[in-house]
N, C-alpha and C positions, 0 to 999 in steps of 0.2 A: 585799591588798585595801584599798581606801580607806575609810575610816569619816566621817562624818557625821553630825549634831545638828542636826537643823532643830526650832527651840521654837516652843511653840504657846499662845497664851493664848485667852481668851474676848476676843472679837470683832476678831478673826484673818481675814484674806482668804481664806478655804478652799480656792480654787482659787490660789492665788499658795506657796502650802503644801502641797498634793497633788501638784501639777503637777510641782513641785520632787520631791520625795518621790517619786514616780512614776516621774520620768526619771534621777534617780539611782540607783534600786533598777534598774531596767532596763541601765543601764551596770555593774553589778555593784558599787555601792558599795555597802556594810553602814549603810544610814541610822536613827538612833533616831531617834523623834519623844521630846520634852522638855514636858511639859504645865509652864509657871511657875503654874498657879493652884491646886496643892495637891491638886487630881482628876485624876485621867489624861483624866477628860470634859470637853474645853470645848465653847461654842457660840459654834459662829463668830460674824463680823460679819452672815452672813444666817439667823442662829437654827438652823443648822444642826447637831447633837451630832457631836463630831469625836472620837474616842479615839488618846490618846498610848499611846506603846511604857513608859513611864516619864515620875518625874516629874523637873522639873529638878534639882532636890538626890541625885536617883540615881545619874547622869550625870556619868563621868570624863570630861571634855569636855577634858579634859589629853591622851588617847587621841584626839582628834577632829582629823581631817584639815582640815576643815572646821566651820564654825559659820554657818547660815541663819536671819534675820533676815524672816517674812515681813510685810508691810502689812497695812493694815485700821485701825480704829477702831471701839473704844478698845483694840484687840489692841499695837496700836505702844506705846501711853502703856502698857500691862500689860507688854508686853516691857524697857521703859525703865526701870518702876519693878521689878523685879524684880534682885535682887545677885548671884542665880546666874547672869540672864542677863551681867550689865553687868563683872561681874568675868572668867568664862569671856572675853568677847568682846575685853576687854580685853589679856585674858591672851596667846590666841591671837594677835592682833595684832602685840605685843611680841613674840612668839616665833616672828614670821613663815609663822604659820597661814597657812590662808585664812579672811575671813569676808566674807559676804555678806549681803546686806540689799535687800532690795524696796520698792517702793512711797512709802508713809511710812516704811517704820524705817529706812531712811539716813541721816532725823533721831536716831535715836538712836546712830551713829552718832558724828556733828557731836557730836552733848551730850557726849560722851566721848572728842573732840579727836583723833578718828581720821582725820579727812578732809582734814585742815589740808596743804596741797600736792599734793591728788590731785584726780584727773578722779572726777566721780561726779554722782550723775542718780538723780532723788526724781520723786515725785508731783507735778503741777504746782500748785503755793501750800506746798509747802515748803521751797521753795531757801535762803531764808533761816536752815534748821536747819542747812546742810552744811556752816558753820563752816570757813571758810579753803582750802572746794574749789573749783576751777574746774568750775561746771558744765558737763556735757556737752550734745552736741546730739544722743547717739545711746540708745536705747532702754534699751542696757546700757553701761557703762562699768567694764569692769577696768584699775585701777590698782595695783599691784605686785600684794600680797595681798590686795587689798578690792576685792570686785566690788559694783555696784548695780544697779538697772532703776528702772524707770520706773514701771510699774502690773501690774495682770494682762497685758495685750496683751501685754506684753514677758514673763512668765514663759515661757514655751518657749524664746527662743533665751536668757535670763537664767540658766535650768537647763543648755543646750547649752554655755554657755559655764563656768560648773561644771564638768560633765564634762571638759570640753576639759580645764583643767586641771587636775583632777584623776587621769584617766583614758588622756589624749591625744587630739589629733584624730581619730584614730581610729574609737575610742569615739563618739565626739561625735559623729562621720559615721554611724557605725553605728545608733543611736539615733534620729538625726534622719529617717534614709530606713527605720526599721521604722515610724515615726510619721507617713510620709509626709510630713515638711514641709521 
C-alpha cells in the first residue's frame, strides 16, 4: 500500500486538501494529514476548523510515497516557512519521491529550486515563483516526480493524477467513474 502526507497549515484551501485526501483514501492509499502549526486544529483559509491525523514533526515522511503541498493563503507562505515541511520536500525530491503541490504552493516549490527544467502550473499571478519552469498550458502538469495544478477547479483530476501514479491507471479509472467524473 502506498502512503502519503498531505500537510496542512492555518489558511489552507480546504477543498484543494480534502479532495486530495479523500481520493487518495478511496484509491486505497494510507494518507496522514501533517498539521505544520503545532495543533492538529487549523482553520482554513475560509475559517473553517480542519483536524490533522498528526503533527508535522510526528511524521516519517522518509516512509512517505508521496508529499502534498495544498494552496490557499497565507496556508502557502505557513507551508514555505515551516522546515519540516521544506526539508521533508526537499528530501523526497532528491530521492525521487513524488511531490505535489497545488494552487499557490508550487511557489514554494520554485523557492527551493525544485522546478528549475520542469513543466509545471500555479495559481494565475504566481508564475513568477516557478523558478526556471516552463509553464504549462494544462490544469495539471506532472513532470518526472513533481506534479502541480492550477487551483481548486483542477483538484480532482490533480488527485486523479496522484493516483495514477501512485496506484496505476487503473485505480485512477476506478476512482474517477465511483465519483462519476
Amino acid at each position: 500500500m502506498s502512503k502519503a502526507c498531505v500537510f496542512f497549515a492555518d489558511g489552507m484551501e480546504e477543498c484543494e486538501a480534502l479532495i486530495v485526501v479523500d481520493l487518495l483514501r478511496r484509491a486505497g492509499v494510507e494518507v496522514t494529514t501533517a498539521s505544520v502549526n503545532g495543533t492538529r486544529t487549523i482553520l482554513s483559509t475560509h475559517k473553517i476548523p480542519v483536524g490533522a491525523d498528526a503533527l508535522a514533526e510526528e511524521v516519517d515522511c522518509t516512509a512517505m510515497d508521496l508529499l502534498v503541498l495544498p494552496g490557499g493563503m497565507p496556508g502557502t507562505l505557513n507551508l514555505g516557512a515551516s522546515a519540516a515541511v521544506t526539508e521533508a520536500v526537499k528530501t523526497a525530491a532528491a530521492e525521487g519521491r513524488l511531490v505535489a503541490a497545488i494552487c499557490a504552493a508550487p511557489s514554494v516549490l520554485g523557492d527551493l529550486g525544485l522546478l528549475a527544467g520542469r513543466e509545471a502550473i500555479c495559481y494565475p499571478g504566481f508564475e513568477d515563483r516557478l523558478a526556471g519552469a516552463s509553464v504549462s498550458e494544462e490544469k495539471v502538469a506532472v513532470s518526472g516526480n513533481i506534479t502541480t495544478a492550477q487551483a481548486l477547479g483542477s483538484a480532482i483530476p490533480f488527485a486523479l493524477a496522484l493516483i495514477r501514479q501512485l496506484e496505476g491507471p487503473d485505480a485512477a479509472d476506478a476512482v474517477a467513474k465511483a465519483i462519476c467524473c
